[in-house]
N, C-alpha and C positions, 0 to 999 in steps of 0.2 A: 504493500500500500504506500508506504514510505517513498518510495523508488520511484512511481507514476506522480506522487506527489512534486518531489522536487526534477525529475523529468521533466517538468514546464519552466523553461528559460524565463517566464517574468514573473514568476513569484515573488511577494512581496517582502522586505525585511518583518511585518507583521503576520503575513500569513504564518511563514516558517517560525516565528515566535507565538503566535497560537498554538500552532501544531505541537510545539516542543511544553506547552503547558498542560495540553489536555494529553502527553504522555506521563507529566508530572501527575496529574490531578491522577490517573489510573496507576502509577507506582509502576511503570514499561518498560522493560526491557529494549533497548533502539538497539537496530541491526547497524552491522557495518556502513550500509549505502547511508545510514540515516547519515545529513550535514548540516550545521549550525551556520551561520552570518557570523562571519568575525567583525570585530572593530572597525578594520577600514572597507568593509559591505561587500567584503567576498563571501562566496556560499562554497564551502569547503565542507568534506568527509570529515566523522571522527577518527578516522585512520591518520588525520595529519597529526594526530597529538595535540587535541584543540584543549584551555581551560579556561574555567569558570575562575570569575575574578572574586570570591567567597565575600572576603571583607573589606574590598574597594581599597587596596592597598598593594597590591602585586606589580601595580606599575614603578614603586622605588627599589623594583628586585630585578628587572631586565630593560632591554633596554628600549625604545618608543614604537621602535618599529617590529620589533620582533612582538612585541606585546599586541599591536596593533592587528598585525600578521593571525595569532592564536588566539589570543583572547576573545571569549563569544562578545557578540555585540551588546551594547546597553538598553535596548528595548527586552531581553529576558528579563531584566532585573525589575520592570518598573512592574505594580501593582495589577493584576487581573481578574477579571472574575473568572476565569476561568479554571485556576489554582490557589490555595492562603500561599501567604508567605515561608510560612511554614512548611506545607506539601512543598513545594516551591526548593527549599532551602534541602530538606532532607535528602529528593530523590536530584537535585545536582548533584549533591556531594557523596552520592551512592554510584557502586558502578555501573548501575540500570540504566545512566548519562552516558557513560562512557567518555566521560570528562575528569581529568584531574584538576587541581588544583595548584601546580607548582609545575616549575621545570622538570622535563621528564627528566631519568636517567635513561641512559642509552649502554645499551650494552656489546660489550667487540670483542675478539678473538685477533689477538696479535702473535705470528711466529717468532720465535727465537730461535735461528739455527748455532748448532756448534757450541753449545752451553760449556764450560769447563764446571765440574763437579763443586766450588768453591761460589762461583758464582750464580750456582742455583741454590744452592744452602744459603745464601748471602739473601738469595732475593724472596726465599722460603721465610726466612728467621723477618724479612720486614714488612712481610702481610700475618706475621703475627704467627710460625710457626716456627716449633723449636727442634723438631726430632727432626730422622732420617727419610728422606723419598724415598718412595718404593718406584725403584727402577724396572720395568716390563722387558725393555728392549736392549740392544747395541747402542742403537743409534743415540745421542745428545740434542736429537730435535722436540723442539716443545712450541706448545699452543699456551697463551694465556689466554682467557675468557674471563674479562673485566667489565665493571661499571665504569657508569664515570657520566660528568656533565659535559656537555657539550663545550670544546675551548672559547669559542664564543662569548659564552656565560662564564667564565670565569676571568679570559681580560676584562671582561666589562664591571666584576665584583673586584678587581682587581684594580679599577681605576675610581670604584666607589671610596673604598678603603685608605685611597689614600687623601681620601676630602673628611674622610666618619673613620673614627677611630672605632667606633663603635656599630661598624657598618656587619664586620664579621660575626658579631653575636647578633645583631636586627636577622642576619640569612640563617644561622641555623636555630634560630628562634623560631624562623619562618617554617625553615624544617621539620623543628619538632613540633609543630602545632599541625602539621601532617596527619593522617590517620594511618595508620600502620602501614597498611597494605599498599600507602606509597613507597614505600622504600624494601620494605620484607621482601622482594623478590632480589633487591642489589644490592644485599647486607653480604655479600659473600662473594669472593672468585675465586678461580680455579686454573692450572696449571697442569697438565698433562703433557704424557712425553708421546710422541708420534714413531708407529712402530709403520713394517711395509705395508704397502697399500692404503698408508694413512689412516690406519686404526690410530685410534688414542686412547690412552687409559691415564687416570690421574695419579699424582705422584703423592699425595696425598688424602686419606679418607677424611680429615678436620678440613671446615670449609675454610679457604685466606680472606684477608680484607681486603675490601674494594678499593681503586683508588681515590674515591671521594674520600673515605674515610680516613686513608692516608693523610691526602691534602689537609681535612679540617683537622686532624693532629696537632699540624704547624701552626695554628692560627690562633691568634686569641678570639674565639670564635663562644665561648663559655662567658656568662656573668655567673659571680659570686654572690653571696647573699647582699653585698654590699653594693650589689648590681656593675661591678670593675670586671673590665673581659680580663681572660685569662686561657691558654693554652687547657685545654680536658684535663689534661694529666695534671695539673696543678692543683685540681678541685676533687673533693671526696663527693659521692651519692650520698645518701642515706638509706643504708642497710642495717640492720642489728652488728652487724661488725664493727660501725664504725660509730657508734650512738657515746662512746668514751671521747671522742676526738671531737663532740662538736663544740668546746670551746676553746679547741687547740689549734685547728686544722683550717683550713678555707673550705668553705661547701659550696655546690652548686646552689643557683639560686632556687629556694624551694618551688617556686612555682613552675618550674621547667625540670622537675625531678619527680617525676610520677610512675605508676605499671606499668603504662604505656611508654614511656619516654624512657625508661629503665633498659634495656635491652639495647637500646641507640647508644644512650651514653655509656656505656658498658664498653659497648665497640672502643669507643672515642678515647679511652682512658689509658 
C-alpha cells in the first residue's frame, strides 16, 4: 500500500506526514519502501539511515547539511489529530519507525595482511584482550570487522571541541540518553585470521572493542558529579564495590550512571 502510495511523484510534504501519523496512531510496523521528507523536502527511503530529531537539539551534534540531508522534516513534529503527542512520541522512537535517533554507526571489515605475531597481540591487548589467539591457519592474514562513526562526524566533533571544552561530554551525553539497542549491536568487534579459500575463523571467542569506544577512551568525554569532563577511566560507576570510595574517589555524574547506561560505561573505563 505504502509503495503505490509514495509511487505518485507529487505527493505532498503533508500527505506523507499524514500517512506517517495514522501508522503512528495504529502502532505499524513501515516496510522498507516506506520514505519520510527530510528537512530540505526530499522524499527519501528508511534504508538511507533517516532520524527523528526527539528533543529538537541534534542539530549542535552534526553538521547543517548532513542534518538537513536525514533528518525527517518538521511538519511530523507539529500537533495532529490524527495521532497524541504521545502515540506520536513512542512509536518514532520505536523500531516500528524504522528511525533512529543519532548518528548511525557503521560497521567495516578491514584486511591486515602479513600480521607478525607481536603485532597482533599488541592490537589484541588494545581492544581490551589479554590472552593468547587461537590460530586456525599458516597463513598471518586477518579481517577486522569494526564499528565506528562515520570520519565525517568526527572532524566535525573535532572542530566543535575545540570552540566547547565541554562539547565531548554534551556527544556522549547524547549517547547515552540513547536506548540500548542503538549501540548493543556495535559494543563489540572482531578479528579473524583468513585460512584458503577465504574461510575465516576468529582469533578470539571474548568479543574486542569497537573503535568508537576506543576513540571516547581518549577524550574527556565523562562529567563528574561536579559536572568537570574527565577521560572514563578517571571516574568510578556506582556499584556495591565501590560504595567505600564515594568520598574518596571522582564518580561519574549520577545522573548519566544508570542499568541502562551501566554496561556503556563499563566498556569506556
Amino acid at each position: 500500500m505504502s509503495s503505490k502510495f509514495f509511487a505518485n511523484t507529487n505527493t505532498s510534504v503533508d500527505e506523507c506526514v499524514r500517512l506517517t501519523h495514522i501508522a503512528a496512531k495504529l502502532n505499524a510496523p513501515v516496510p522498507d519502501s516506506f520514505k519520510y521528507v527530510t528537512a530540505d523536502g526530499q522524499l527519501k527511503p528508511v534504508t538511507e539511515s533517516l532520524l527523528v530529531d526527539v528533543n529538537s537539539n541534534l542539530d549542535l551534534m552534526v553538521k547543517p547539511d548532513w542534518y538537513n540531508a536525514h533528518v525527517i522534516h518538521q511538519g511530523y513534529y507539529k500537533l495532529s489529530n490524527t495521532c497524541t503527542a504521545s502515540e506520536w512520541k513512542q512509536w518514532v522512537q520505536s523500531e516500528r519507525s524504522k528511525l533512529s535517533s543519532f548518528v548511525p554507526l557503521v560497521q567495516s571489515s578491514k584486511p591486515m595482511w602479513y600480521l607478525q605475531m607481536d603485532t597482533l597481540r599488541n592490537l589484541l591487548k588494545a581492544r581490551g584482550f589479554s590472552g593468547e589467539p587461537d590460530l586456525w591457519y599458516k597463513s598471518m592474514d586477518f579481517y577486522i570487522q569494526d564499528w565506528d562513526f562515520e570520519n565525517q562526524h568526527w572532524e566535525y566533533w573535532k572542530a566543535c571541541a575545540l570552540k566547547d571544552a565541554n562539547f565531548w561530554a554534551h556527544l556522549l551525553n547524547y549517547i547515552l540518553e540513547q536506548p540500548p539497542n542503538y549501540w548493543q549491536r556495535a559494543k563489540s568487534a572482531r578479528i579473524a585470521q583468513r585460512g584458503k579459500g577465504g574461510v575465516t575463523r576468529s582469533v578470539t571467542t571474548a568479543p574486542l572493542l569497537p573503535a568508537w569506544i576506543l576513540t571516547f577512551r581518549e577524550l574527556p568525554c565523562l562529567w563528574d558529579t561536579h559536572k568537570m569532563p574527565h577521560q572514563p577511566a578517571e571516574l568510578l560507576t556506582r556499584v556495591p564495590a565501590t560504595d567505600s570510595l564515594k568520598d574518596v574517589e571522582l564518580f561519574v555524574q549520577p545522573e548519566l550512571d544508570n542499568d541502562t547506561t551501566r554496561p556503556l560505561l563499563l566498556m569506556l573505563e
